[in-house]
N, C-alpha and C positions, 0 to 999 in steps of 0.2 A: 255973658255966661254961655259959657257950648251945651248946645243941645245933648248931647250926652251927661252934664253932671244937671241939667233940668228934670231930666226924664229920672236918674237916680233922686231925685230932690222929691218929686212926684210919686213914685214909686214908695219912697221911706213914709210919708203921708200917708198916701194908703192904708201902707200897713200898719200905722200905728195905730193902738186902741183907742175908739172912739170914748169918752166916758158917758155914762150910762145918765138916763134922764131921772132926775131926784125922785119922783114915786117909784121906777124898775129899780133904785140903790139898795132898799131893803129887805125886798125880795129875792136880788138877786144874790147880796149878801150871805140872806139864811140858806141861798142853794148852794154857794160856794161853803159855809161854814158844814151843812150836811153831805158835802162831797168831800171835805176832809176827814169828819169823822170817820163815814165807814171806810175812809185809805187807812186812818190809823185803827181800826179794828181791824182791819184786813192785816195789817203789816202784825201788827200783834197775837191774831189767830194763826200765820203761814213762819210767823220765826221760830216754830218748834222745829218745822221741816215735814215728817210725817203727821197726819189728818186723820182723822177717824171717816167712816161716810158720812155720818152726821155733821162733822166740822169741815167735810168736802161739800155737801150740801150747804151747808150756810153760807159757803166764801163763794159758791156760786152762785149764791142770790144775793150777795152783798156786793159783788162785781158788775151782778147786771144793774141794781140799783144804782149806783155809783153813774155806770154807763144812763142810765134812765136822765141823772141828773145832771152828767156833762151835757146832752142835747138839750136840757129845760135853759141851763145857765147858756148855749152857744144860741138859742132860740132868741132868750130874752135879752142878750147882749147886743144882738143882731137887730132886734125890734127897738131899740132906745136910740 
């Protein structure tokens, strides 16, 4: 094997996802299942187009949440 398709071989490893350690599965689960919900509230409050301030307010606490729970789910992926 040449050292070039090694290091791509090594490299592809890497990057593939680890799978998670069976107690982090259903935690990690219900974080990924809460980080689609409020995508699909989000996607459902912003396909009108125009927002009220109230409904500009909520999509940006529903964004930072979202954002809250991408680093909870990259945390505990990374820890399994």
């Amino acid at each position: 094997m040449k050292h070039e398709d090694q290091i791509e071989t090594d490299t592809r490893r890497a990057a593939a996802p680890q799978p998670a350690s069976p107690t982090a599965a259903p935690a990690l689960e219900e974080l990924v299942r809460r980080h689609r919900e409020l995508d699909q509230k989000l996607e459902e409050l912003t396909k009108y187009g125009h927002l009220s301030p109230l409904q500009q307010h909520e999509a940006a606490v529903m964004k930072k949440r979202k954002l809250a729970l991408k680093d909870q789910i990259a945390a505990l992926a990374a820890s399994s």
